[in-house]
MARNU-692391 format. One record per residue: residue in one letter; x, y, z of N, C-alpha, C in turn. Coordinates in steps of 0.1 Angstrom, whole numbers, padded with zeros to 4 digits, always signed. Layout:
BEGIN
AXYZXYZXYZ;...
//
This chain:
BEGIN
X+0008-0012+0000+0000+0000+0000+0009+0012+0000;X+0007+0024-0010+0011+0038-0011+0004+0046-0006;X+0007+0054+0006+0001+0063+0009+0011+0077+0011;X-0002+0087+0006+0009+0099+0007+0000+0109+0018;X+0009+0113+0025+0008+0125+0035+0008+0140+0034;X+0000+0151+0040+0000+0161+0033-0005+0169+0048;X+0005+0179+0051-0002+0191+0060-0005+0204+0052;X-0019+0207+0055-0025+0218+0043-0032+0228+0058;X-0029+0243+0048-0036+0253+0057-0026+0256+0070;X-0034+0264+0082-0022+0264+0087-0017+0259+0094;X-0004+0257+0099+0005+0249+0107+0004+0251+0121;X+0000+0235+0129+0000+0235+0137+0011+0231+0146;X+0013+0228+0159+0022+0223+0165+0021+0210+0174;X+0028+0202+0165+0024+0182+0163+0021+0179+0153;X+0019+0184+0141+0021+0180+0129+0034+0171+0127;X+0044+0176+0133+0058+0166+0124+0058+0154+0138;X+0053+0153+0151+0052+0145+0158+0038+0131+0152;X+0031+0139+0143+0019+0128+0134+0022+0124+0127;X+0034+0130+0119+0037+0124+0111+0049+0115+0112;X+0055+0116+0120+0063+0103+0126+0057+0092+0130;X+0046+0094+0137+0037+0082+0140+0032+0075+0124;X+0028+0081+0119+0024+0074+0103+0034+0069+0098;X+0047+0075+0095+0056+0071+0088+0063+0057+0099;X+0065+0058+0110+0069+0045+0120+0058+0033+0122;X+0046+0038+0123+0032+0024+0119+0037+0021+0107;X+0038+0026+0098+0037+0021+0083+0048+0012+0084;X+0057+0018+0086+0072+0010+0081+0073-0003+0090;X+0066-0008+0098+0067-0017+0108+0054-0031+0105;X+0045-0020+0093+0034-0031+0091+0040-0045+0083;X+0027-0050+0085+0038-0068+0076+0030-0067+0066;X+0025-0055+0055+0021-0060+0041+0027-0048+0032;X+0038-0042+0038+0047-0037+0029+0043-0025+0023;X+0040-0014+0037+0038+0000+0033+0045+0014+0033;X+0041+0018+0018+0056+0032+0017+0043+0039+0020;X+0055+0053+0025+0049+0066+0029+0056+0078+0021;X+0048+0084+0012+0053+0095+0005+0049+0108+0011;X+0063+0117+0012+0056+0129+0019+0051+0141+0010;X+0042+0147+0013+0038+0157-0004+0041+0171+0004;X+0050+0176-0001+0053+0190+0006+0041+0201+0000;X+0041+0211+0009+0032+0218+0010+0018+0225+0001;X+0013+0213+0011+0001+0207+0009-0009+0198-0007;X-0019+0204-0005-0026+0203-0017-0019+0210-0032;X-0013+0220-0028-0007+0227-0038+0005+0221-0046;X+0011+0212-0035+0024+0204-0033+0018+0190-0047;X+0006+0188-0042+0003+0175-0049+0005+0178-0062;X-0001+0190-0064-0007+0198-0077+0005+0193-0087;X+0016+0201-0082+0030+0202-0088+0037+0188-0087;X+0032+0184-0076+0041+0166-0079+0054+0167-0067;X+0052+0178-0057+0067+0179-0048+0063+0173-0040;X+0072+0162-0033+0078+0154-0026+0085+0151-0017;X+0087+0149-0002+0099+0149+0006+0105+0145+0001;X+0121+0144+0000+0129+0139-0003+0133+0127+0010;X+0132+0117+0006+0130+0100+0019+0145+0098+0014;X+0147+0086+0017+0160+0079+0019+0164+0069+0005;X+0179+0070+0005+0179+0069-0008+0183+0072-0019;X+0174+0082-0020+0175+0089-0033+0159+0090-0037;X+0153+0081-0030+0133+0079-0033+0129+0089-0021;X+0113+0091-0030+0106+0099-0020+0103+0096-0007;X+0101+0077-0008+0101+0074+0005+0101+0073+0015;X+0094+0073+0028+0098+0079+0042+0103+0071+0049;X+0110+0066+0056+0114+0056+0057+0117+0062+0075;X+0126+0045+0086+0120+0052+0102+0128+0063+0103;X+0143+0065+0098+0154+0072+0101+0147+0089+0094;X+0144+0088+0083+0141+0100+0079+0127+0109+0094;X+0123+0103+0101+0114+0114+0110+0118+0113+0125;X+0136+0109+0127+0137+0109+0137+0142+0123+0143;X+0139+0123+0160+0138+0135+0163+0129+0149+0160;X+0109+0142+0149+0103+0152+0151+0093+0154+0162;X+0095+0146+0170+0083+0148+0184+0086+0161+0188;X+0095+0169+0190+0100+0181+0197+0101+0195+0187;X+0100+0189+0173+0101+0198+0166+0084+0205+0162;X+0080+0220+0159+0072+0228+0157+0071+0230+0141;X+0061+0229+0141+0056+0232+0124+0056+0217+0117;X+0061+0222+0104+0059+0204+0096+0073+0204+0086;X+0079+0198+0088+0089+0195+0081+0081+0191+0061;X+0069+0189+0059+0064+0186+0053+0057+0205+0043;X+0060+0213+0050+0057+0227+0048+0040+0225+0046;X+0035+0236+0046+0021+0239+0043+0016+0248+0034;X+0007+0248+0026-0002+0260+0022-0013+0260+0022;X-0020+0269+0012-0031+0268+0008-0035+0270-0006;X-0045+0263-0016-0039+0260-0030-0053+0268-0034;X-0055+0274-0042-0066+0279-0047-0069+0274-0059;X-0060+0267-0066-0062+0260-0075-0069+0244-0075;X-0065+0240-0062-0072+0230-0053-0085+0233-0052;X-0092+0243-0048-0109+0249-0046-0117+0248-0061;X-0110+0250-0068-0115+0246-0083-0118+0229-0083;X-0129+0228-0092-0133+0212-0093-0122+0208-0102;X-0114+0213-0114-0105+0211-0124-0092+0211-0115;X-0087+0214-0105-0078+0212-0096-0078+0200-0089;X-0092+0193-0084-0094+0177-0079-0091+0173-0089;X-0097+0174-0099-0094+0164-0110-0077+0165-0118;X-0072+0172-0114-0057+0170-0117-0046+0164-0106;X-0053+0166-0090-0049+0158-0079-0050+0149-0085;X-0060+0138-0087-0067+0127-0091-0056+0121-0097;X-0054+0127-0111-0043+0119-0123-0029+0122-0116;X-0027+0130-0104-0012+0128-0097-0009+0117-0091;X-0026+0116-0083-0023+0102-0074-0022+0089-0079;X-0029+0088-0094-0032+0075-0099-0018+0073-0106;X-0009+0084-0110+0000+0084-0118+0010+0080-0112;X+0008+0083-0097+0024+0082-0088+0017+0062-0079;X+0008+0059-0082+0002+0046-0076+0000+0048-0064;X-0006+0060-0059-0009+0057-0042-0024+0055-0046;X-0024+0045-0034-0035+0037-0028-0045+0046-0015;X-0039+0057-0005-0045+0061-0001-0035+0075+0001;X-0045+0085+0011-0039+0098+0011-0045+0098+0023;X-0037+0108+0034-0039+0115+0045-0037+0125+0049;X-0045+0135+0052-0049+0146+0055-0044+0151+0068;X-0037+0160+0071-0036+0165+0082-0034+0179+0079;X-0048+0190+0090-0055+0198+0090-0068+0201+0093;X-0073+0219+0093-0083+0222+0097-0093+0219+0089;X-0104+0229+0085-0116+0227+0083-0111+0231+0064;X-0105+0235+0064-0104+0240+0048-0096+0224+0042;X-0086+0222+0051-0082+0205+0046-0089+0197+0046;X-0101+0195+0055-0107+0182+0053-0118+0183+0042;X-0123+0201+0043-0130+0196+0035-0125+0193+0017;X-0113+0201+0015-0103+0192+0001-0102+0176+0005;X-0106+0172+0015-0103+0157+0018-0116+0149+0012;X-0127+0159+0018-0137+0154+0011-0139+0148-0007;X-0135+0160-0015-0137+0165-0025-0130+0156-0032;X-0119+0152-0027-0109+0141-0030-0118+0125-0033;X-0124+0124-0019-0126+0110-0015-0141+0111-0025;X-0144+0119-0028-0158+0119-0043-0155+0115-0055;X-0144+0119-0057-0139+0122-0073-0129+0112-0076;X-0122+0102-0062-0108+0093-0064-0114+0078-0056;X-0106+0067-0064-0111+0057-0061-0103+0048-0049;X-0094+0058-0043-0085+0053-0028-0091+0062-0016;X-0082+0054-0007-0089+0056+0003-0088+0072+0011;X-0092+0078+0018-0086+0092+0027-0091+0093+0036;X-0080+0092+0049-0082+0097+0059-0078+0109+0066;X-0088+0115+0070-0082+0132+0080-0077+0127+0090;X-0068+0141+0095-0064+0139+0110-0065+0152+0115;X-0073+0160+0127-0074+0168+0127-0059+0183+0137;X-0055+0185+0125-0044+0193+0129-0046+0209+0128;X-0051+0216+0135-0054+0232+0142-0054+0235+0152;X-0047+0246+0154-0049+0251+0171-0063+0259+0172;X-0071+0258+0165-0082+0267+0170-0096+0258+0177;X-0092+0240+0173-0098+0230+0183-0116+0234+0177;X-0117+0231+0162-0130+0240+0156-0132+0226+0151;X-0131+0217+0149-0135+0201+0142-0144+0197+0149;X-0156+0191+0147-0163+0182+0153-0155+0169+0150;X-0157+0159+0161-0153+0146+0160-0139+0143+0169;X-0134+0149+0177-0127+0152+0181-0127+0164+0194;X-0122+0159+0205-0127+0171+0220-0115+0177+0217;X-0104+0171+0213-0089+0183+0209-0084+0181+0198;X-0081+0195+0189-0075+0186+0175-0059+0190+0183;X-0053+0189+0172-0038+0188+0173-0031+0203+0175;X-0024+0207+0184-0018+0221+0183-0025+0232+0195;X-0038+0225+0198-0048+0234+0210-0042+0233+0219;X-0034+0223+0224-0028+0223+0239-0015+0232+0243;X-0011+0236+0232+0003+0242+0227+0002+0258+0223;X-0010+0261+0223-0015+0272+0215-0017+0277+0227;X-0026+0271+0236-0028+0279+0250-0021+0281+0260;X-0010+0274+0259+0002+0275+0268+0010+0281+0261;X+0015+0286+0250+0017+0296+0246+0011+0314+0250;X+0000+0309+0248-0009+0317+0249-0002+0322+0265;X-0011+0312+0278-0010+0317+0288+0003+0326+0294;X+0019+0320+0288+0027+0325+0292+0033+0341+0286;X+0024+0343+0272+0019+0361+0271+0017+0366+0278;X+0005+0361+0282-0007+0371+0291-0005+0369+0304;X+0007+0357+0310+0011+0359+0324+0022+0371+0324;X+0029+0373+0312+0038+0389+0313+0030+0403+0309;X+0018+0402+0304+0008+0409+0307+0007+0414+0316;X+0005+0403+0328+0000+0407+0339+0004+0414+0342;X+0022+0415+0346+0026+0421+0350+0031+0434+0346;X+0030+0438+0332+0029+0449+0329+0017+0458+0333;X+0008+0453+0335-0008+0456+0339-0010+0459+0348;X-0004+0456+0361-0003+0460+0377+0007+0468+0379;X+0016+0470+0367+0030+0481+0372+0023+0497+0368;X+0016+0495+0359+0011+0508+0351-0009+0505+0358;X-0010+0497+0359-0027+0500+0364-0035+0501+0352;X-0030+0488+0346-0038+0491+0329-0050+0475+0328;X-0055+0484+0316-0064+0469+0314-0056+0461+0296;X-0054+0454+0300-0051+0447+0281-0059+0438+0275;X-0064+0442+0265-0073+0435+0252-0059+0422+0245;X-0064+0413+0249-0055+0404+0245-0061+0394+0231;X-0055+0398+0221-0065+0389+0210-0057+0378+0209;X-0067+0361+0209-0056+0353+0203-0064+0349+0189;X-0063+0336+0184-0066+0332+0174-0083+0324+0176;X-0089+0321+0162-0102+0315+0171-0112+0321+0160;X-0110+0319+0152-0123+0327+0138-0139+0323+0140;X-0140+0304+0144-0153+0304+0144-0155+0298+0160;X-0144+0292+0164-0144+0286+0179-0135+0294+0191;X-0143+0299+0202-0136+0309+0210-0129+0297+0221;X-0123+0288+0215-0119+0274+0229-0108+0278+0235;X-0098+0289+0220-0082+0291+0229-0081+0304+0237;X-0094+0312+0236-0096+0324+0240-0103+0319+0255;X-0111+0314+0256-0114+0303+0269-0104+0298+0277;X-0103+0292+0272-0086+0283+0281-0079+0290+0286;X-0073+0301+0276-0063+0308+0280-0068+0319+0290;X-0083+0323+0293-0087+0335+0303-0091+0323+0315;X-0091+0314+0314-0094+0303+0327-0080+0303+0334;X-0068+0297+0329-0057+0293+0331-0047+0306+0334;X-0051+0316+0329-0046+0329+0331-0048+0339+0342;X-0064+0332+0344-0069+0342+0358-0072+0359+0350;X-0076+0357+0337-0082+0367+0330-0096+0366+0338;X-0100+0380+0337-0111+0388+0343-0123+0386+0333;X-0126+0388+0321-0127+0390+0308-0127+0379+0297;X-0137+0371+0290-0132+0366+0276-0142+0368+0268;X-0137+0368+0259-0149+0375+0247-0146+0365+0232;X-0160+0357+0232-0160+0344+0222-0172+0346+0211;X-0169+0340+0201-0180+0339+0192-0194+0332+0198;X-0189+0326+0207-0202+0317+0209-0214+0321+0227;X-0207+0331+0230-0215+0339+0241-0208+0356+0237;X-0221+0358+0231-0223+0375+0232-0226+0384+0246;X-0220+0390+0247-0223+0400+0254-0220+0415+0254;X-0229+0423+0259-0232+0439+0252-0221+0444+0260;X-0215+0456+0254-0203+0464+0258-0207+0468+0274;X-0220+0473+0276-0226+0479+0284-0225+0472+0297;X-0227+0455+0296-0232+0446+0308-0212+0445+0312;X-0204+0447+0297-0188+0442+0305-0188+0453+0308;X-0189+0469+0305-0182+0480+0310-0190+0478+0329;X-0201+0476+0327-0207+0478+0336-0200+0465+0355;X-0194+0455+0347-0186+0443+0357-0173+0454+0359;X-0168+0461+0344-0157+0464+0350-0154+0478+0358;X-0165+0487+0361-0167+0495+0371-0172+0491+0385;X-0175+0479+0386-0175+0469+0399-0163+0465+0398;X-0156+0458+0391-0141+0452+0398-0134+0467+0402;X-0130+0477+0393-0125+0491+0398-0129+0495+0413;X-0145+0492+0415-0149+0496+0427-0145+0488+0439;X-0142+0478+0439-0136+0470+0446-0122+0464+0449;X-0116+0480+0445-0102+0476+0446-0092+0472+0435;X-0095+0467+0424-0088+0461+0415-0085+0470+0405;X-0072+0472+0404-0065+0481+0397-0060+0477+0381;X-0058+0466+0375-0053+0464+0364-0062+0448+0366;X-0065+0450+0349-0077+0442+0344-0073+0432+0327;X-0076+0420+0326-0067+0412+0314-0085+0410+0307;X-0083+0409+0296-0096+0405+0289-0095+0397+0277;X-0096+0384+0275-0092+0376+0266-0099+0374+0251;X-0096+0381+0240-0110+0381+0228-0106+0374+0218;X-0115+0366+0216-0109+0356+0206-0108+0366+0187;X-0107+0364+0182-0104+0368+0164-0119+0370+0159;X-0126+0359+0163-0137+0361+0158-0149+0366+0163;X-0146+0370+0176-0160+0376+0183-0165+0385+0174;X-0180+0388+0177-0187+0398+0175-0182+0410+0174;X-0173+0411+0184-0168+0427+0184-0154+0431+0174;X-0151+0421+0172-0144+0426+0156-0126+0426+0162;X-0125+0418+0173-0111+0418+0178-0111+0425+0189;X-0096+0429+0189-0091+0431+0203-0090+0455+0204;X-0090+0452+0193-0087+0466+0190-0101+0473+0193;X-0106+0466+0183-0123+0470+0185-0128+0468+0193;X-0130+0457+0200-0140+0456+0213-0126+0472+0225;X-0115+0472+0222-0114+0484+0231-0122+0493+0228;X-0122+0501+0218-0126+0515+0213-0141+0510+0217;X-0147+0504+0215-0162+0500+0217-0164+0503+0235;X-0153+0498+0239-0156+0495+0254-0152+0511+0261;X-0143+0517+0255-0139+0531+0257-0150+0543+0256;X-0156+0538+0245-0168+0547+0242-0181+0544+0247;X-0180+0533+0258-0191+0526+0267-0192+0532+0281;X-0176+0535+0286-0173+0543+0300-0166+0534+0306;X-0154+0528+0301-0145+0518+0306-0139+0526+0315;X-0137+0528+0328-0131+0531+0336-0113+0529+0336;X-0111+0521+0330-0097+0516+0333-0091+0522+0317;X-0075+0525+0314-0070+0532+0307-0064+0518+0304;X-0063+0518+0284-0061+0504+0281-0049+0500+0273;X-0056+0491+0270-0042+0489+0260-0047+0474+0246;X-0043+0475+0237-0043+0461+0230-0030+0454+0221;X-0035+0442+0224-0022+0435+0217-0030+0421+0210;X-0023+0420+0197-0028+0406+0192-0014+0394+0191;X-0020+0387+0195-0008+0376+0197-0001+0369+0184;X-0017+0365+0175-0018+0364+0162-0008+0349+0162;X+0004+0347+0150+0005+0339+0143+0015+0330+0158;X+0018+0341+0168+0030+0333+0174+0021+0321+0183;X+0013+0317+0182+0005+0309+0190+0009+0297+0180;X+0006+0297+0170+0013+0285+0161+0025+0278+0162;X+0034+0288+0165+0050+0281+0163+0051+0275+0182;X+0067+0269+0180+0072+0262+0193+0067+0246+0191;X+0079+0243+0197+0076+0231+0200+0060+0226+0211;X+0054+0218+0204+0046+0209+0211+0047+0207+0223;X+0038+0207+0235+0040+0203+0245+0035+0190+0241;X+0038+0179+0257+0034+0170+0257+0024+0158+0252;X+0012+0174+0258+0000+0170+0252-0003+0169+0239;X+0000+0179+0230-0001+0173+0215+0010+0164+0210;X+0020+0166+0216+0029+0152+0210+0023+0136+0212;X+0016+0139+0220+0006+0121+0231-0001+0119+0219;X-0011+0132+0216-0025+0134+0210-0020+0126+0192;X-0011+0133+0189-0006+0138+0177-0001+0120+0172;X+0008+0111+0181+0015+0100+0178-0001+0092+0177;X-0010+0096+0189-0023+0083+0185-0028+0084+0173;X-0029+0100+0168-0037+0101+0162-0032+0096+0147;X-0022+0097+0145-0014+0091+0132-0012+0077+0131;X-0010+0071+0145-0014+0056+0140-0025+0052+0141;X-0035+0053+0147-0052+0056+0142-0054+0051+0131;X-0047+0067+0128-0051+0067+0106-0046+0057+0098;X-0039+0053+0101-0029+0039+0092-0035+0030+0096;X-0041+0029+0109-0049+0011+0107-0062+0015+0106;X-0069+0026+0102-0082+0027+0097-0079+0026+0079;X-0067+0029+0074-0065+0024+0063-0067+0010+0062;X-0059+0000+0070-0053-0013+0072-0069-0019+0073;X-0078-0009+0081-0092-0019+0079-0100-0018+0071;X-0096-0008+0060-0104-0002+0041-0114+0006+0050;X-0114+0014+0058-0120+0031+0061-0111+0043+0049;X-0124+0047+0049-0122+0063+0036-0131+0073+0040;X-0130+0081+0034-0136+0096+0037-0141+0099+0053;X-0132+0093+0064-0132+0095+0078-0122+0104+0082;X-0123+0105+0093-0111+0119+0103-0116+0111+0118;X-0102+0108+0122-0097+0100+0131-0099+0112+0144;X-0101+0109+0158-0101+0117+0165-0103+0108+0177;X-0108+0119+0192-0100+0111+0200-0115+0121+0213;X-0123+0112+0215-0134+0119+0223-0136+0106+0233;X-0139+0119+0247-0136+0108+0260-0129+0101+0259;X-0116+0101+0258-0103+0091+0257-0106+0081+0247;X-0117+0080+0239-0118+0070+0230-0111+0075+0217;X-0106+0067+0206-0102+0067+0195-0114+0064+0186;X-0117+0075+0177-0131+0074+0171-0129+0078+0156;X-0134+0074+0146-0136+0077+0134-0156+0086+0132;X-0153+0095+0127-0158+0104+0120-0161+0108+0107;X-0175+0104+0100-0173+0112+0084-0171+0122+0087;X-0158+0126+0073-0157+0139+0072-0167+0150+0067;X-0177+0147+0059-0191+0155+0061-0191+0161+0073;X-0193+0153+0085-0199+0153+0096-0186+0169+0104;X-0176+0164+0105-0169+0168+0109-0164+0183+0105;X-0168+0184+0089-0171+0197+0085-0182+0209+0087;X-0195+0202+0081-0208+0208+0084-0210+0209+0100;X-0209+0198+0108-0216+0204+0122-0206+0212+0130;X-0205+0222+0137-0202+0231+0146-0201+0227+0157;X-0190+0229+0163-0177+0219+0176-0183+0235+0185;X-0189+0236+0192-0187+0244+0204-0179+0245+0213;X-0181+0253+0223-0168+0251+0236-0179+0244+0245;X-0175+0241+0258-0178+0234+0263-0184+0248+0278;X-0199+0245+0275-0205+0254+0285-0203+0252+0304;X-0196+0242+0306-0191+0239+0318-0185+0250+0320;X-0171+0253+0309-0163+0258+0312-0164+0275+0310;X-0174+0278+0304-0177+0290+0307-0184+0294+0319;X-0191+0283+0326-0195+0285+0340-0186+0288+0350;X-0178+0279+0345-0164+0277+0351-0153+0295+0354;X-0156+0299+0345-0149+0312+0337-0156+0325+0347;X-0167+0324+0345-0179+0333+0354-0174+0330+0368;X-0176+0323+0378-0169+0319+0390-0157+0324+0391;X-0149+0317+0385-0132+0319+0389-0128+0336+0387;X-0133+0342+0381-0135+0355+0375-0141+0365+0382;X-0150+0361+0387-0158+0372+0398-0151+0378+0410;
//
């Protein structure tokens, strides 16, 4: 069996730790499986580029992915192919894969990869499995994709030097991180940070009811104030929800910062390196059992397969505990 690998969109952290798990399942199975790597991405396939494996072949072989548990990003590079979004773009993937003889393809990526995963698994007569690789933790099918646990610990250790800029000057800071349709790492990060504040796509609230908490924390002593907003809230970021909140009667003198791309890079913590090795050998024996058009994931400690339909169209919420959770710790 030929399978080729592909991290598309943007780069998370445990990608090159999943793909060591793929390429070390494979090379260990007893019916004789190569792993080709397709550098970045869907666009990568387009053109026909290839990791260079061992040899002199594209091959992946065990030696070629040792030492990526600790490494950040993908040795495998990423993009985004617009030529790929075109139906005449599948169908030129198509005659790459049939031409080069792989038998299956694997997906590692957000919502824009799987759904090229889909589009794939319509139009091509092998097999394809997703694996969900984003730090914005927006997949259904899956309680964590790959790179969320790393993104917020990232995250936290910003906004714990925040803090302290925040209490030296008696400021409040608009902290934007990433999070377009799922506010999980803007959550996490105002839970684990002892932020006052988080501001999510998926609970609105009027300038008026925050300005109005944060002339009670003022009144009660508290001098510098953190407020965690994810990218995609309602209020249009970190910048905006300031000037909104300014023009509301924010008592406290502010400040904003967006964290933006750096939440991506760094090495993996543990947790996605754990998450990242199951999840890539997962995907190789849901090949090994003839599963297609699924995305491997990992809900209540179980290992679960998922249509990628499913995993696209329905909408991954955060988890309302934890904004209960958020309201308490915060008050």
């Amino acid at each position: 069996m030929r399978i080729g690998v592909l991290c598309s969109g943007g780069d998370a952290p445990g990608m090159n730790p999943c793909l060591r798990s793929i390429v070390r399942t494979a090379c260990i199975s007893d019916i004789g499986m190569e792993v080709y790597g397709i550098r970045h991405g869907y666009e990568g396939l387009l053109t026909e580029e290839f990791y260079p494996g061992e040899n002199g072949t594209p091959i992946m072989g065990i030696r070629s992915v040792s030492g990526l548990s600790k490494v950040g990003g993908t040795i495998l590079k990423s993009s985004r192919s617009k030529r790929f979004q075109d139906p005449s773009g599948v169908k030129q993937a198509v005659k790459v894969l049939q031409k080069y003889g792989f038998d299956a393809l694997i997906t590692i990526g957000g919502n824009g990869t799987q759904k090229g995963a889909i589009d794939l698994n319509a139009a091509w007569d092998g097999q394809v499995i997703g694996i969900p690789g984003t730090i914005d933790n927006d997949l259904y099918g899956s309680d964590f994709t790959i790179g969320f646990a790393t993104a917020v610990h990232t995250a936290v250790e910003a906004v714990d030097k925040l803090r302290d800029t925040a209490g030296s000057h008696e400021l409040m800071f608009f902290v934007e991180v990433m999070g377009r349709h799922c506010g999980d790492i803007a959550l996490s990060t105002a839970i684990a940070s002892g932020a006052e504040i988080a501001c999510i796509p998926e609970a609105e609230e009027s300038p008026e009811r925050i300005v109005a908490k944060l002339k009670k924390i003022k009144d009660d002593g508290k001098v510098s104030v953190l407020a965690i907003v994810a990218e995609g809230d309602e209020s249009g970021g970190a910048y905006a929800m300031q000037k909104t909140l300014q023009e509301a009667g924010n008592p406290f003198e502010s400040r904003a910062v967006v964290l933006g791309h750096v939440l991506r890079g760094g090495s993996p913590v543990a947790a996605d390196r754990i998450l990242a090795s199951e999840l890539g050998n997962y995907a190789v024996s849901a090949l090994l059992q003839g599963e297609t058009g699924k995305m491997v994931g990992k809900i209540k400690n179980e290992l679960v397969l998922t249509p990628l339909e499913e995993c696209v169209h329905k909408h991954r919420t955060v988890d309302a505990d934890q904004l209960r959770l958020l309201q308490i710790v915060a008050s």
